[in-house]
NULUMFI-225108 format. One line per field, with one value per residue (C-alpha): residue number from 0; residue in three letters; chain; x negated, y negated, z. Coordinates in steps of 0.1 Angstrom, whole numbers. Example, Ala and Ser with C-alpha at 12.3 -4.5 7.8 and 13.67 -1.06 7.14 Angstrom:
! NULUMFI-225108
pos = c(0	1)
code = c(ALA	SER)
unit = c(A	A)
X = c(-123	-137)
Y = c(45	11)
Z = c(78	71)
//
This chain:
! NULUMFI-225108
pos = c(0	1	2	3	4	5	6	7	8	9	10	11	12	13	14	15	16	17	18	19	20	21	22	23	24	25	26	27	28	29	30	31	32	33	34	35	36	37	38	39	40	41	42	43	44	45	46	47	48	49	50	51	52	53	54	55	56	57	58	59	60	61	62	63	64	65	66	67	68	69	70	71	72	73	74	75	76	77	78	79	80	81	82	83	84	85	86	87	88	89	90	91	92	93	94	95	96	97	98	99	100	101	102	103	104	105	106	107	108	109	110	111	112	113	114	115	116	117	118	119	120	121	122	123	124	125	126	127	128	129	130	131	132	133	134	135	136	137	138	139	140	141	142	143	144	145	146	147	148	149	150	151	152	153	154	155	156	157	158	159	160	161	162	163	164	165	166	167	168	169	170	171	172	173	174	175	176	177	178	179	180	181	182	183	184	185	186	187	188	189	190	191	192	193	194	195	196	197	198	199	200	201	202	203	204	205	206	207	208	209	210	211	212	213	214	215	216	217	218	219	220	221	222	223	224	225	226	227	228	229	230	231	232	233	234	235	236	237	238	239	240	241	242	243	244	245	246	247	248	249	250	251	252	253	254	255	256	257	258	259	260	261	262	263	264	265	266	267	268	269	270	271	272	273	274	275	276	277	278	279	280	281	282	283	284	285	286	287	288	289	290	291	292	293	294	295	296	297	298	299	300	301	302	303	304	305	306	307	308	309	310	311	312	313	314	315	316	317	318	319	320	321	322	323	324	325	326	327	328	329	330	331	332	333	334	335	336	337	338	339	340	341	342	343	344	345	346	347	348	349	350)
code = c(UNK	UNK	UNK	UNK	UNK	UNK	UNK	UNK	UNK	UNK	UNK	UNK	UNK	UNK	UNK	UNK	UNK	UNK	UNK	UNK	UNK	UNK	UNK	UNK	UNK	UNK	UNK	UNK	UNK	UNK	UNK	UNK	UNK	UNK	UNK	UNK	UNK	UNK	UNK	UNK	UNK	UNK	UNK	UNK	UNK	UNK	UNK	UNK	UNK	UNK	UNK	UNK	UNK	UNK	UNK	UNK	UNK	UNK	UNK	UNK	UNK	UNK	UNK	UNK	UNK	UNK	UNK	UNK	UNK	UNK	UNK	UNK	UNK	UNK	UNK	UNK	UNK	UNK	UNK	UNK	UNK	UNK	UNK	UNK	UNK	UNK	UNK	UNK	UNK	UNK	UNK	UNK	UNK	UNK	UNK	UNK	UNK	UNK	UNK	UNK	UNK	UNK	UNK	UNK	UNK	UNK	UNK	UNK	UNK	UNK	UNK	UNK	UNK	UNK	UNK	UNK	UNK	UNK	UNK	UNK	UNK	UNK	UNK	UNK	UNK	UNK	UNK	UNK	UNK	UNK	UNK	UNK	UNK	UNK	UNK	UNK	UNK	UNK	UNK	UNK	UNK	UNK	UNK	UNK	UNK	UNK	UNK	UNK	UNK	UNK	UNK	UNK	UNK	UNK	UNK	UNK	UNK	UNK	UNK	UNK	UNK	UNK	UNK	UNK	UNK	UNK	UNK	UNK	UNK	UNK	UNK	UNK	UNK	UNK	UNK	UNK	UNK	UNK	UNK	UNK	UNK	UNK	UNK	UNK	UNK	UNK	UNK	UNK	UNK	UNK	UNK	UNK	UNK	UNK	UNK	UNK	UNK	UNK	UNK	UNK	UNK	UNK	UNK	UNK	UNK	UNK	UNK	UNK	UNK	UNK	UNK	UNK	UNK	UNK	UNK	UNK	UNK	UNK	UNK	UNK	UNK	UNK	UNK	UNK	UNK	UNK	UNK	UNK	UNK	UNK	UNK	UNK	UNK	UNK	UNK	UNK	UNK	UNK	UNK	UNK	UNK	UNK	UNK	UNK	UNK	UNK	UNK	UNK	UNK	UNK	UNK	UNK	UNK	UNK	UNK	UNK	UNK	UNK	UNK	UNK	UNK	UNK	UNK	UNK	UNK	UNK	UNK	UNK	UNK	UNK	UNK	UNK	UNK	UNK	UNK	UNK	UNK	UNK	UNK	UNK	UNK	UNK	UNK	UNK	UNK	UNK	UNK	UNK	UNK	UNK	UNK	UNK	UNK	UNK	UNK	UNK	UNK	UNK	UNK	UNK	UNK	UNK	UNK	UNK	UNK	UNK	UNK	UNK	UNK	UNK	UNK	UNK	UNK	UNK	UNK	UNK	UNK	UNK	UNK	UNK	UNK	UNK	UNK	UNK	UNK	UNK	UNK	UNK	UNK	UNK	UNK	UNK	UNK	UNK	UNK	UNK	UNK	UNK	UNK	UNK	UNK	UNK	UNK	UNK	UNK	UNK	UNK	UNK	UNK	UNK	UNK)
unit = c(A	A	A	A	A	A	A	A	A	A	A	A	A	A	A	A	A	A	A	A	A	A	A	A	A	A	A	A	A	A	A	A	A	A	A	A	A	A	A	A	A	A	A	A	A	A	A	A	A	A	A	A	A	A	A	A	A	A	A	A	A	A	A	A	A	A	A	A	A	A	A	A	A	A	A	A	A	A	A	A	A	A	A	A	A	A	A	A	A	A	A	A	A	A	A	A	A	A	A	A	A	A	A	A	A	A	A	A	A	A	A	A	A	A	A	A	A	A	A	A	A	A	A	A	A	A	A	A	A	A	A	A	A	A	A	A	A	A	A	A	A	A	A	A	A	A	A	A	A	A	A	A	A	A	A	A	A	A	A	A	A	A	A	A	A	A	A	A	A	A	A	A	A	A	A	A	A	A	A	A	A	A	A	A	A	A	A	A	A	A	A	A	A	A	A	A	A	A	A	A	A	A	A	A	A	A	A	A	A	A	A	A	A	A	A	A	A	A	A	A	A	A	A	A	A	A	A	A	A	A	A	A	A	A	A	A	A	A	A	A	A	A	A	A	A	A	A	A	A	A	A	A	A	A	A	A	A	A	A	A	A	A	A	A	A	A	A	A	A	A	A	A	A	A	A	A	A	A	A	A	A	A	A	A	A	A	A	A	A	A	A	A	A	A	A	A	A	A	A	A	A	A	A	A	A	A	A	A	A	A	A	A	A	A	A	A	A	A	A	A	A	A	A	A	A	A	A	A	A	A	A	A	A	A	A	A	A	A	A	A	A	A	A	A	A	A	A	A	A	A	A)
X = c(-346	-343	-309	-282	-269	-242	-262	-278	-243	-226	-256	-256	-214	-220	-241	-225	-189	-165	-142	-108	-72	-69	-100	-96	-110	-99	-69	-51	-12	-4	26	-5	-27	6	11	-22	-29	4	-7	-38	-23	-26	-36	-77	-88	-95	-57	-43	-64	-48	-13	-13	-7	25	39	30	44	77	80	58	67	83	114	117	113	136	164	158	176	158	155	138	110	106	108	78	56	56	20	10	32	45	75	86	63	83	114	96	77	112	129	99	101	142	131	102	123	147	127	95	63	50	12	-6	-16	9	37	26	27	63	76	86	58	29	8	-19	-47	-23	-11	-49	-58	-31	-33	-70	-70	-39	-38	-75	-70	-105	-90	-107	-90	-107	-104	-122	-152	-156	-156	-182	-202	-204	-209	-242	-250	-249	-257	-222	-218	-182	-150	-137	-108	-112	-103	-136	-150	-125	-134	-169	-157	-143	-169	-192	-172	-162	-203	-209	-175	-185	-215	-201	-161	-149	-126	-148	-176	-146	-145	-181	-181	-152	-173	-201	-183	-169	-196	-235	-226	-198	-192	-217	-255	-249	-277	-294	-327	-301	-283	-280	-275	-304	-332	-306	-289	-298	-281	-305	-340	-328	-331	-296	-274	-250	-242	-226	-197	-182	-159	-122	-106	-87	-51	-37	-23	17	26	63	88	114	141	153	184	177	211	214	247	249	238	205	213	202	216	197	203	188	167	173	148	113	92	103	130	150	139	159	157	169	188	162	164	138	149	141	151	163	155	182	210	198	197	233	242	228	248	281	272	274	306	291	299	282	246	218	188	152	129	97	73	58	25	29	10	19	-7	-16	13	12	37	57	92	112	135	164	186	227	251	266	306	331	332	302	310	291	300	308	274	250	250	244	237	202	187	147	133	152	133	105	86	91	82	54	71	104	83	62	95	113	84	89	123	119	83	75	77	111	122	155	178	177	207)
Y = c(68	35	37	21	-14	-35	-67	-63	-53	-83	-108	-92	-98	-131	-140	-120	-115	-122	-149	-141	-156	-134	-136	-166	-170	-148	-145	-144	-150	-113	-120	-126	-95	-77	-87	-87	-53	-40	-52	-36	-2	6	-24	-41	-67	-93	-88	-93	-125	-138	-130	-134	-172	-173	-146	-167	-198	-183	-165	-189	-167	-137	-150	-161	-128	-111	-130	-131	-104	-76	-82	-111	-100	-71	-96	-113	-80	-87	-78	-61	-22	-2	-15	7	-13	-47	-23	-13	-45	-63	-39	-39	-81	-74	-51	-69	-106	-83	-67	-86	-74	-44	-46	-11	11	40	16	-4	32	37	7	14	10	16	41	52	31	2	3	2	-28	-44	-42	-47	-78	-99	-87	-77	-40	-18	11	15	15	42	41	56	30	37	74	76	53	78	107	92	79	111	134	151	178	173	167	126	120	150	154	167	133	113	122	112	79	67	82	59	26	25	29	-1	-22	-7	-27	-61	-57	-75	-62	-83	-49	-32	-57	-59	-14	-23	-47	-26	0	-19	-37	-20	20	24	58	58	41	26	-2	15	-13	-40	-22	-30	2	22	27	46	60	103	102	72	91	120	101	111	93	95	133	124	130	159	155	156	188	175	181	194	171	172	163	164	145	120	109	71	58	22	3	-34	-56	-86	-112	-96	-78	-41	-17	-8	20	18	47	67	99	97	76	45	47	14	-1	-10	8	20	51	76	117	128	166	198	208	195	161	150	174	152	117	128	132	101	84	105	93	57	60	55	67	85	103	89	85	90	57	70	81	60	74	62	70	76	86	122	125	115	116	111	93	97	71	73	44	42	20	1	4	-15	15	10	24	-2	-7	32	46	20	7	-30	-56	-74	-97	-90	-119	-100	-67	-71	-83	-57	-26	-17	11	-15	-34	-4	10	-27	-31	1	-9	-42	-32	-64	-80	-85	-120	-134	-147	-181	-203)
Z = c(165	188	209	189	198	188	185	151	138	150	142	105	102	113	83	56	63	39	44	41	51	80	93	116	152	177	192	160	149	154	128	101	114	112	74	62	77	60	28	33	37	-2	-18	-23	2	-28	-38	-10	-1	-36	-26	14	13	-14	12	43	30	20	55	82	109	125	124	89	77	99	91	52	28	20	-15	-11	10	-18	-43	-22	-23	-59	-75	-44	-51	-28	-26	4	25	24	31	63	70	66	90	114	118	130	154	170	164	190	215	215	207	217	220	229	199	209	211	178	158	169	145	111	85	114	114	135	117	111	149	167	137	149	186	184	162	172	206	217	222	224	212	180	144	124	84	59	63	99	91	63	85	113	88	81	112	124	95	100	72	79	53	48	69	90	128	141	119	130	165	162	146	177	196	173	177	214	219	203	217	256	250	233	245	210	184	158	168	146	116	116	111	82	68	66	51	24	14	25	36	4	-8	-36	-36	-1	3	30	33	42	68	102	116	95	121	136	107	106	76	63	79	53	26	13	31	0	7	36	43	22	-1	11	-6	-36	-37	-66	-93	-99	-134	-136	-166	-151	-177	-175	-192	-209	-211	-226	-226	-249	-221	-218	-186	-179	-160	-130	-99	-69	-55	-28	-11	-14	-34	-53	-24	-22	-61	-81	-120	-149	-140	-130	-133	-116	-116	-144	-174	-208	-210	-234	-213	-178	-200	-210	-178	-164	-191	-179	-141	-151	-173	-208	-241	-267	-269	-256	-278	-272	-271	-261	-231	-206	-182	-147	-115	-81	-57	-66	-96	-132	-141	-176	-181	-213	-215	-238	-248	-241	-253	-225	-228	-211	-185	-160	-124	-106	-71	-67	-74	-68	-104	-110	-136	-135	-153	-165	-140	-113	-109	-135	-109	-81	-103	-125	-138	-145	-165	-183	-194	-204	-226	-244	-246	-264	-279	-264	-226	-217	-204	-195	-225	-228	-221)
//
């Protein structure tokens, strides 16, 4: 095979990239690399093109979003999930609005919300870094390029990833060289019947020359599915408002929702007690089941129905009053279990 050259790459992104909102000339706003690439974390590209604007025009700038409340910039993420993101991204802007930015990978990575991957895209793309961002594209890329019989997302993978990129970027010192490998990636070398003829990189691709480039890499070992039963309590006063909790520990940590048992053992014995916790009467009822999904858990919620009282302990333990256009729109799993509810989407009372 012919020695590898950036070139071809570049010439091919140049003609078939995908346009995008963040995807403007270099340098770029690093307070729109920063965003986009947090919304990227967990969420497709073609998704977050849709909703990166309506976030960008409520918070212009660094500054806007540091010194907004944080339920507002949650209420922003809405459509995107992942709430905890706009937690971090919101706590992140009032550190940097502070200190200033930071703009070396290993620095980046040390702000809330930042991880490895996200600190390199960040430092490369808003402030020219050569250190090279390595996702999943990047790393199936090099698999086949090199014929590695190696696990996805694994170190010794990883490794030859960079090794990969900073070959081409030590020839053409740009961080669009690292676009152009995502791009690729996402859209020619994807996981299943990559489009090998149009490829840039195939007369040097060992993975291509063994005419089964899809077998590269190996699968990443699967991680075993969690299924557990969470209880919810569904409680309605007579102006249409329910009664939420906000969540605390790991996931979901920060929303706010019906009250949530996420615990063992007799469902109506835990919905009892959620009922006791929040100083209502009486026994709660069972509505139904609602399937939900997070990450590797599916996980099942029986939500039982209490009568609301005249007793709530609000302030106390984090109980409040919301009504449906507040927190329908931060919370899939909100508006999967209002629906069940009211067998029908829930929407504020009208006046």
């Amino acid at each position: 095979m012919t020695p590898m050259e950036a070139g071809p790459l570049l010439a091919w992104f140049s003609q078939h990239r995908r346009s995008f909102p963040w995807r403007t000339p270099f340098p770029r706003d690093p307070y729109v690399v920063l965003v986009s690439e947090v919304m990227l974390q967990q969420t497709q590209a073609s998704r977050v093109a849709e909703l990166l604007p309506r976030f960008l025009q409520r918070f212009p700038n660094l500054r806007a979003l540091a010194h907004a409340g944080e339920e507002e910039v949650v209420a922003a993420f809405a459509g995107l999930g992942y709430y905890r993101r706009a937690r971090l991204l919101h706590r992140l802007a009032q550190q940097v609005a502070a200190s200033g930015w930071p703009q070396k990978p290993e620095e980046l990575a040390k702000l809330p919300g930042l991880g490895r991957y996200t600190a390199a895209a960040v430092a490369a793309f808003a402030f020219g870094a050569l250190e090279p961002p390595v996702d999943g594209n990047l790393c199936r890329i090099a698999a086949r390029v090199f014929a590695l019989e190696l696990a996805h997302g694994s170190p010794a993978l990883v490794a030859r990833a960079k090794e990969l990129a900073r070959k081409l970027v030590a020839e053409h010192p740009t961080p669009e060289v690292f676009e152009a490998l995502m791009e690729l990636g996402a859209t020619l070398c994807t996981p299943r019947e990559p489009r090998c003829r149009a490829c840039p990189l195939a007369p040097h691709c060992a993975g291509y020359q063994s005419s089964r480039p899809a077998a590269f890499p190996l699968p990443k070992p699967t991680r075993p599915r969690e299924t557990p039963t969470w209880v919810a309590l569904w409680v309605e006063n007579h102006a249409g408002e329910v009664l939420l909790r906000r969540i605390t520990g790991p996931l979901l940590e920060g929303l706010w929702l019906p009250p949530l048992d996420r615990g063992q053992g007799d469902p109506h014995e835990r919905a009892t007690l959620l009922a006791r916790e929040a100083g209502l009467p009486g026994n709660p009822t069972l509505l139904g089941t609602v399937s939900h999904h997070i990450t590797h858990r599916r996980i099942t919620v029986m939500l039982f129905r209490a009568e609301p009282g005249f007793t709530v302990r609000e302030t106390a333990d984090g109980f409040r009053w919301f009504l449906p256009s507040a927190f329908l729109p931060t919370s899939s799993l909100a508006a999967k279990l209002a629906q069940l509810a009211r067998k029908k989407p829930l929407e504020d009372p009208k006046p």
